[in-house]
C-alpha positions as CSV (number, residue, x, y, z in Angstrom):
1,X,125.0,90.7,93.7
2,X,122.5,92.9,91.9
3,X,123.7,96.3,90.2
4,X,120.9,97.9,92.3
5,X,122.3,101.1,93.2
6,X,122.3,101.9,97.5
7,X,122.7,105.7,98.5
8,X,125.9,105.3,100.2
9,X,127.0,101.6,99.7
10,X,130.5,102.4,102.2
11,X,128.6,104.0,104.6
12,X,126.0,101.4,105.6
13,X,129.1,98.6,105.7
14,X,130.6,101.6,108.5
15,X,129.5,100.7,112.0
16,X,129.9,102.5,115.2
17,X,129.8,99.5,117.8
18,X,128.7,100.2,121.4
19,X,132.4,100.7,122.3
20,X,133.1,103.5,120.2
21,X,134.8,101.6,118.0
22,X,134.2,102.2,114.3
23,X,134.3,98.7,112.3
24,X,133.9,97.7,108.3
25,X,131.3,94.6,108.3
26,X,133.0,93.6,104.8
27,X,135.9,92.5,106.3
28,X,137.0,89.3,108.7
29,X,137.5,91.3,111.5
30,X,134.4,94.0,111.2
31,X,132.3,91.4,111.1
32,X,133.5,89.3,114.1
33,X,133.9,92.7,115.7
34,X,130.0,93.5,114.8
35,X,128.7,89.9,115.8
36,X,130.8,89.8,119.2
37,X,129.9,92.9,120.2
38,X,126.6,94.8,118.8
39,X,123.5,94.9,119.7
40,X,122.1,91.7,119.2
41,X,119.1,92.4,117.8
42,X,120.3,94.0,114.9
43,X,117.9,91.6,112.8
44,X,114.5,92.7,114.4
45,X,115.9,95.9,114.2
46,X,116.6,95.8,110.4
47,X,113.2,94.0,109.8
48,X,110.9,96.9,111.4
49,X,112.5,99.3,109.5
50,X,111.7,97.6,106.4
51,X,108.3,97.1,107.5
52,X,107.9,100.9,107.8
53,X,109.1,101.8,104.6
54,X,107.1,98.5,102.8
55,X,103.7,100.1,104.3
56,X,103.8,102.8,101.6
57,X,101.6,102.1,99.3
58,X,104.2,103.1,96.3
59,X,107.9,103.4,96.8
60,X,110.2,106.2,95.5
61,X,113.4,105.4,94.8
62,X,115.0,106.5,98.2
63,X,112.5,104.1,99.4
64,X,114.1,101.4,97.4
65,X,117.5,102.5,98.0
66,X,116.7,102.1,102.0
67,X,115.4,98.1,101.8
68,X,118.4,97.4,99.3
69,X,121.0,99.0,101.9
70,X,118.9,97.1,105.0
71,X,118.9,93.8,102.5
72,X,122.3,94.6,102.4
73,X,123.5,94.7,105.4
74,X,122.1,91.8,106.8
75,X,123.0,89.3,103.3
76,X,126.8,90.7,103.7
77,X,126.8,89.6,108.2
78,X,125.5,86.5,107.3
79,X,127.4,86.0,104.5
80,X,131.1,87.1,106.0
81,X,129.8,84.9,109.0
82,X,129.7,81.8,106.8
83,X,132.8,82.9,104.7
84,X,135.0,83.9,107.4
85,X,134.5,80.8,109.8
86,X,132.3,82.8,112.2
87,X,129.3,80.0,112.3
88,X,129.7,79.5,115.9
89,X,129.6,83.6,116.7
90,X,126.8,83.7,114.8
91,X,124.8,81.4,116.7
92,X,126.1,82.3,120.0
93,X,125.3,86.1,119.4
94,X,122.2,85.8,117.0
95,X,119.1,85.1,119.2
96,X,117.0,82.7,118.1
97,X,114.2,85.0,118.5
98,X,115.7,87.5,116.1
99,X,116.3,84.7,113.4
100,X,112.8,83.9,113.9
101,X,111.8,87.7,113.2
102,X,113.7,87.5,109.9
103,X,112.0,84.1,108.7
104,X,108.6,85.8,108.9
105,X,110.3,88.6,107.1
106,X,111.5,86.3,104.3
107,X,107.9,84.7,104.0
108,X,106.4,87.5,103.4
109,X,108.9,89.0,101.2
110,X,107.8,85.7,99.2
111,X,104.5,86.2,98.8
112,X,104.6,89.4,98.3
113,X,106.8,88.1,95.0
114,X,104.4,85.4,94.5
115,X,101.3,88.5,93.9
116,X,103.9,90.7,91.6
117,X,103.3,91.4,88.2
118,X,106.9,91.3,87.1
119,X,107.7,87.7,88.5
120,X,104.5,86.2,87.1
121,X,105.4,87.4,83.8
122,X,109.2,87.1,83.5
123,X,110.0,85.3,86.4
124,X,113.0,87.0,86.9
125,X,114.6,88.8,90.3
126,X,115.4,92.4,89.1
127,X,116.8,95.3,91.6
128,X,115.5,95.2,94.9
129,X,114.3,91.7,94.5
130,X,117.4,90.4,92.9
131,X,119.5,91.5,96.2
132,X,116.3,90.4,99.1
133,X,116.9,86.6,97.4
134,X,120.2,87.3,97.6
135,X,120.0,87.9,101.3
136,X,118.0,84.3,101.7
137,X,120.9,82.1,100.1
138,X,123.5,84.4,102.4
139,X,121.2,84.0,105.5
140,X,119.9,80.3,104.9
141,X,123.9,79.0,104.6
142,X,123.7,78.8,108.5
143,X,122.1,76.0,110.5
144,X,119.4,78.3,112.4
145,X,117.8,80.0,109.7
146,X,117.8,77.3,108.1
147,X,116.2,75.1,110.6
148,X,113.4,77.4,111.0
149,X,112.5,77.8,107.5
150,X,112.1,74.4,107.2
151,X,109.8,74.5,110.4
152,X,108.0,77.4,108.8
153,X,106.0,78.1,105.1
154,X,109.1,79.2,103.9
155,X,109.5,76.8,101.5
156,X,105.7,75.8,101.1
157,X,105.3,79.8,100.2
158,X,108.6,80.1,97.9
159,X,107.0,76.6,95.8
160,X,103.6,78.8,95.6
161,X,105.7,81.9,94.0
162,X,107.8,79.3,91.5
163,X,104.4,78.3,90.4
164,X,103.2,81.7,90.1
């Protein structure tokens, strides 16, 4: 993952489920814990949050620290999902709905990228960007995302921004 610096990296990983009990997503059992019993919309939730922040029209760095810890968060669920054998949990507890939330997300993060200076010249991912693509491979290893980005302009968008 990136070296993009988050405020409090441990912190955002440190989850307070609806139980009271306290959980580490970066582990097998935090993040079983956090799928079996969270709130399941934790991916709509993350999404309007980044919204907010991405309507300033210029970002401090706090701002950027924020969507790199939300980016985060959701890349390291999706990815302990697939690494720890939790495919079905995820599927069962994930709505489809909030998958569907996060796809639009993704496509607009993408052409967003497709518009920015710093792709069309380099065409490399750097900070923020490096960990939101990041958060695609992590999120796209599991059947549902998948499956809708493929019934989206995911991959119609992410073709324009190569081109770019």
């Amino acid at each position: 993952m990136s070296s993009f610096n988050t405020s409090n990296q441990a912190a955002v990983f440190d989850v307070v489920l609806p139980n009271g009990i306290r959980v580490d997503v970066r582990t097998r059992a935090g993040t079983a814990a956090f799928l079996k019993y969270s709130n399941v919309s934790y991916l709509s939730s993350k999404v309007r949050e980044m919204r907010k922040i991405q309507k300033k029209k210029k970002l401090n760095a706090y701002d950027k620290a924020m969507l790199a810890e939300l980016n985060c968060f959701i890349s390291i669920i999706a990815a302990n999902a697939y690494r720890y054998e939790c495919h079905d949990l995820f599927r069962e507890r994930v709505a489809e709905s909030e998958v569907q939330c996060w796809v639009e997300y993704a496509i607009e993060q993408v052409k967003r990228l497709t518009t920015s200076e710093s792709w069309i010249k380099t065409g490399d991912l750097k900070g923020l960007d490096e960990i939101i693509f990041q958060c695609w491979t992590n999120m796209f290893a599991h059947a549902v995302p998948a499956a809708f980005a493929f019934e989206s302009d995911f991959f119609s968008a992410l073709a324009d921004m190569i081109k770019a």
